[in-house]
C-alpha positions as CSV (number, residue, x, y, z in Angstrom):
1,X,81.2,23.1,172.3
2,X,78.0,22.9,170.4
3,X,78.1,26.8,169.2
4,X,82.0,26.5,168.5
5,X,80.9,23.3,166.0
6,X,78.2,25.3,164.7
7,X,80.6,28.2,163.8
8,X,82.7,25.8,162.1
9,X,80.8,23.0,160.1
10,X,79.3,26.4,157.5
11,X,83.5,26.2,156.8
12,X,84.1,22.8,156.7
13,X,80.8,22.0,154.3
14,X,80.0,25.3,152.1
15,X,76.4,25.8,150.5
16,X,76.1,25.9,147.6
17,X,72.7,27.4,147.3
18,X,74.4,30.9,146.6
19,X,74.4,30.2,143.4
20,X,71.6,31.1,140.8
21,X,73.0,28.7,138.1
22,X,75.9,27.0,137.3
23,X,77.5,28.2,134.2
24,X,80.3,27.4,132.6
25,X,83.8,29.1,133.5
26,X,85.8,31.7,131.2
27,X,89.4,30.8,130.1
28,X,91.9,32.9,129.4
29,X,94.2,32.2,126.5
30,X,96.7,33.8,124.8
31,X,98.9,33.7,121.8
32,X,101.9,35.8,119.8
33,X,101.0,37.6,116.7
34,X,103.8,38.4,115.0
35,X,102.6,37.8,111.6
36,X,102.5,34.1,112.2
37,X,99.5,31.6,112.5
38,X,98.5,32.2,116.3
39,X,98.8,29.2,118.5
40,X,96.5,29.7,121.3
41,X,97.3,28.9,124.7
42,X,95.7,28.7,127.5
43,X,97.3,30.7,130.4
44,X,97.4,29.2,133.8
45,X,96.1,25.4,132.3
46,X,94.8,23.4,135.4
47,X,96.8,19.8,136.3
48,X,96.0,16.7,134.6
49,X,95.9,15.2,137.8
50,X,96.8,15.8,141.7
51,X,98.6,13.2,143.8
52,X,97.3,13.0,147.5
53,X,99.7,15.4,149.1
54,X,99.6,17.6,146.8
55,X,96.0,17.8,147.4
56,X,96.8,18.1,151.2
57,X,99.1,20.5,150.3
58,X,96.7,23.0,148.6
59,X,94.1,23.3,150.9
60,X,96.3,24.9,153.1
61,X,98.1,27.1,150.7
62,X,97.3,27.6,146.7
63,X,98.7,30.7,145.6
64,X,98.3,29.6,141.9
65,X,94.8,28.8,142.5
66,X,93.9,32.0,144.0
67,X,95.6,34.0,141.2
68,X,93.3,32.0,138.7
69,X,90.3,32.9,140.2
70,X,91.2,36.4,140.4
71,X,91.8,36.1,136.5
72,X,87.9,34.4,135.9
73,X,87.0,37.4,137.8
74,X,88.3,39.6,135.8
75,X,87.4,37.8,132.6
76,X,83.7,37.9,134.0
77,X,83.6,41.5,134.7
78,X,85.1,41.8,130.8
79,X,82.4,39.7,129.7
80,X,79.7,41.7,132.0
81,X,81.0,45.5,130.8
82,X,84.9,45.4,130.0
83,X,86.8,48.3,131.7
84,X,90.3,49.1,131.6
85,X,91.7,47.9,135.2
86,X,90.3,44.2,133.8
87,X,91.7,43.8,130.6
88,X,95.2,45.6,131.7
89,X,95.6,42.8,134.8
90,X,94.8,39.8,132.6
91,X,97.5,41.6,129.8
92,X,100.0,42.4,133.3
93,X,99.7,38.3,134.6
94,X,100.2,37.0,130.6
95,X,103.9,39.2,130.9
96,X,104.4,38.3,134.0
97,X,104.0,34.5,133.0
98,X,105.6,34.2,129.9
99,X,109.7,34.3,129.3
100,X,111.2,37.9,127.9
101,X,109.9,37.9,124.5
102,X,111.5,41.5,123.1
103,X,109.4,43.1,120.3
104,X,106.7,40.3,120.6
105,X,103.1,41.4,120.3
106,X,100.5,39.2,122.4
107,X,97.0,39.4,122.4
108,X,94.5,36.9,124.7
109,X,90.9,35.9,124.1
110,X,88.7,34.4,126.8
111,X,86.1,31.8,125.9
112,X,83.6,29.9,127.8
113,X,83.6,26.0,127.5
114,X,80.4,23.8,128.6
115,X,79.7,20.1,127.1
116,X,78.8,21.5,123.4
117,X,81.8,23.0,122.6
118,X,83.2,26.6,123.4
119,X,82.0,29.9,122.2
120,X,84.3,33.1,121.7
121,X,83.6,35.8,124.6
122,X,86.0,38.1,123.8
123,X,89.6,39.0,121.9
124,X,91.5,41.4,123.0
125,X,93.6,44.5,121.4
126,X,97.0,43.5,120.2
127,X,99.8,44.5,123.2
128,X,103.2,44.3,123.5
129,X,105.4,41.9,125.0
130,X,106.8,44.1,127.6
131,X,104.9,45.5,130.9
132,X,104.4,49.6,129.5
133,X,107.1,51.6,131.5
């Protein structure tokens, strides 16, 4: 019983010492460009607030979550040295997310905010609307 709790509490209460420093996280955002006035947006914005069960509810299963961190991933390896495969799956989950939008051109930025503001990381390309066939 003893070893079988020790296995488990490290799950149950994580440590944080992992971490060097706590920084502030990237957002993506993204807006149209089609000769108007962007209106930046920010992609998958996180809930006002969470009622109880819902709370229950996502520590079970959070496939929203999960897809966000996969994005702050991305945006941090962008940030780090962009490649390609980054910058192409944050353009691939703004499509994904966003109604059809035929002949639209989209472009995202991601920027970091901490309790002085926010600071531009990085603005994408302009890219098309449509996933490339």
């Amino acid at each position: 019983m003893r070893k079988t709790l020790s296995l488990v509490l490290p799950v149950l209460i994580p440590s944080w010492q992992f971490f060097k420093t706590i920084e502030p996280s990237p957002r993506v955002q993204w807006a149209r460009i089609d000769g108007e006035v962007p209106r930046w947006q920010e992609l998958h914005p996180r809930p006002q607030r969470l009622g109880p069960l819902r709370m229950l509810r996502r520590l079970f299963y959070n496939a929203a979550w999960n897809e966000a961190l996969f994005l702050v991933s991305c945006a941090e390896r962008i940030e780090a040295e962009p490649t390609d495969h980054s910058i192409t799956e944050i353009q691939r989950r703004i499509i994904a997310t966003l109604p059809h939008m035929p002949n639209a051109t989209l472009q995202f930025r991601l920027i970091f905010i901490d309790r002085n503001g926010q600071d531009l990381l990085y603005r994408s390309a302009p890219f098309p609307a449509r996933p490339a066939p």
